[in-house]
C-alpha positions as CSV (number, residue, x, y, z in Angstrom):
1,X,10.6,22.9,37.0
2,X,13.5,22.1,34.7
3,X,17.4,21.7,35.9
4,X,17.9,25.3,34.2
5,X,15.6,26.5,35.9
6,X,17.1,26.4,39.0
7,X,20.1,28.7,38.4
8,X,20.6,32.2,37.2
9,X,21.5,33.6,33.5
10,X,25.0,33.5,34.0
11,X,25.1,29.5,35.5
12,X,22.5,28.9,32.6
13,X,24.9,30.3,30.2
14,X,27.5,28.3,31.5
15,X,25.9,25.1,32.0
16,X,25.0,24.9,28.2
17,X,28.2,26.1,27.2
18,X,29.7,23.1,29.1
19,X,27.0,20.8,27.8
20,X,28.1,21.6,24.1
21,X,31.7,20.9,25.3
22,X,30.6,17.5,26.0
23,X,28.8,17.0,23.0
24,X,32.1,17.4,20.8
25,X,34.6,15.6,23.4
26,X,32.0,12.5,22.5
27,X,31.1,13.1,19.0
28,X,34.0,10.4,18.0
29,X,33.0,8.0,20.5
30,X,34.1,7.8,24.1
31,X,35.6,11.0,26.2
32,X,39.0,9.6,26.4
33,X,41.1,10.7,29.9
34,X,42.6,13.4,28.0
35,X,39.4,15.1,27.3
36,X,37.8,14.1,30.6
37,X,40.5,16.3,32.0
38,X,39.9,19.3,30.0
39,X,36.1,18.8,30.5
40,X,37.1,18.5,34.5
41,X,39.0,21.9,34.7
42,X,36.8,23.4,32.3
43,X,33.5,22.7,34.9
44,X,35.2,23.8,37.9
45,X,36.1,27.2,35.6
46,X,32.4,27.3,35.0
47,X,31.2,26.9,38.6
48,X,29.6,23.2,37.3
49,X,29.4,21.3,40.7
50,X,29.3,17.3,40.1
51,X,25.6,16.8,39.7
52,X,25.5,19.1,36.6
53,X,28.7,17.7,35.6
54,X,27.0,14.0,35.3
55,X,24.0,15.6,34.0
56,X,25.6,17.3,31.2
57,X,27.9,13.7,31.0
58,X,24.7,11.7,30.2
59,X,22.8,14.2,27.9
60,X,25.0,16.6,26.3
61,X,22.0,16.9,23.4
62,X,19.5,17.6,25.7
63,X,20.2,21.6,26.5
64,X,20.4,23.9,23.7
65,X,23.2,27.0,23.1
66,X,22.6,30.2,24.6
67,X,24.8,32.3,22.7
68,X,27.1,35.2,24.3
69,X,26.5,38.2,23.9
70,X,29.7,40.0,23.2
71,X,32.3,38.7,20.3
72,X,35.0,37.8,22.9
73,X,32.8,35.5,25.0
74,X,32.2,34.0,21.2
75,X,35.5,33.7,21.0
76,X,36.5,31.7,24.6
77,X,33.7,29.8,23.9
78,X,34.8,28.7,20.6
79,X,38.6,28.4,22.3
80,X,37.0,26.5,25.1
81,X,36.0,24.0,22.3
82,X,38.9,23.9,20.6
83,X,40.5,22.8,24.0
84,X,38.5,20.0,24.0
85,X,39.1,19.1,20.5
86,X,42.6,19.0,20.5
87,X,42.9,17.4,23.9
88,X,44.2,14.1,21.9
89,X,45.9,16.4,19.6
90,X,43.9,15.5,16.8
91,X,40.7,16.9,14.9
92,X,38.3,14.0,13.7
93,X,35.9,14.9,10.8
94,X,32.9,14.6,12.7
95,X,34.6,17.4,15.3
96,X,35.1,19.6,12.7
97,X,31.5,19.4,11.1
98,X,30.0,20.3,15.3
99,X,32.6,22.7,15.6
100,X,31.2,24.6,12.6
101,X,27.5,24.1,13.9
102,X,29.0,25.2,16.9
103,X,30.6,28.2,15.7
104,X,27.5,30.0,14.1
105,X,25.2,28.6,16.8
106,X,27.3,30.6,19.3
107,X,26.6,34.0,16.7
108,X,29.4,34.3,14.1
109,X,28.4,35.2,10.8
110,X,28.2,32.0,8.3
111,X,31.0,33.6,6.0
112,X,33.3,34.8,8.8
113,X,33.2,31.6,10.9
114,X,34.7,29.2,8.8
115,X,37.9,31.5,8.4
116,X,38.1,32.4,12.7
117,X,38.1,28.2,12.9
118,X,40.5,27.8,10.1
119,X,43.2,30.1,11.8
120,X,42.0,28.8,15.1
121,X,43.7,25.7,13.7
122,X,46.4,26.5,12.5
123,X,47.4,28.3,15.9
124,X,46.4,25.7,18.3
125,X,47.8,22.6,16.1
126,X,50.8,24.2,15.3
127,X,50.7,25.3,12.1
128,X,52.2,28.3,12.4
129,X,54.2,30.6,10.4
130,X,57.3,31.5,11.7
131,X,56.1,35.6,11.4
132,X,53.1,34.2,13.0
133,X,54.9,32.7,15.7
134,X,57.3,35.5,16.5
135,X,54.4,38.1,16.5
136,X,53.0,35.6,19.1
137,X,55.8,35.4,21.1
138,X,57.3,39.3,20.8
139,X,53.5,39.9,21.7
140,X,53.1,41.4,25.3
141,X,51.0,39.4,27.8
């Protein structure tokens, strides 16, 4: 019996989710303490308990990505990795070419996923317009 096979969809789900998490906070080498952070919150969010946590820690590669099934659980999944990319506040070349893998591996369309991670950028790094950031803020939570 495999690790997966001990939990339900959902855990499943999130335990892969998590594991591709891990695989882009060390694509550029070491998980540094910011992304560590992020990748702690981000498991207890999941409902990873420690012994997944170090499994996922010591073979991201090893568990493959079960896509969502709805475009906004896409979406927080791609967020979720955006999180973890921008944790040091920087995008590496080697995050950006997993991110992309990422991004259609997770179900958006080839021609569509390149633009939702190109304004994904520009909002989470700051690159804002200023119409784009006073829609933002006017915006009702």
């Amino acid at each position: 019996m495999s690790f997966l096979d001990l939990f339900g969809t959902e855990h499943v789900r999130n335990f892969t989710h998590f594991s591709s998490l891990v695989n882009i906070a060390a694509v550029d080498g070491e998980i540094n303490p910011r992304e560590e952070a992020v990748l702690r919150r981000l498991a207890r969010q999941l409902n990873i308990d420690e012994e997944g946590y170090q499994k996922a820690i010591k073979e991201p590669n090893k568990f493959p990505i079960n896509p969502p099934n709805t475009n906004i659980e896409r979406l927080e999944r791609l967020y979720d990795m955006l999180r973890i990319i921008f944790a040091d506040h920087i995008m590496d070349p080697k995050e950006e070419v997993l991110l992309k893998k990422y991004a259609i591996a997770l179900g958006f369309p080839p021609a569509t996923s390149q633009e939702i991670i190109d304004r994904s950028i520009q909002i989470l790094s700051g690159q804002l317009s200023f119409e784009d950031y006073l829609y933002l803020l006017r915006r009702k939570p």
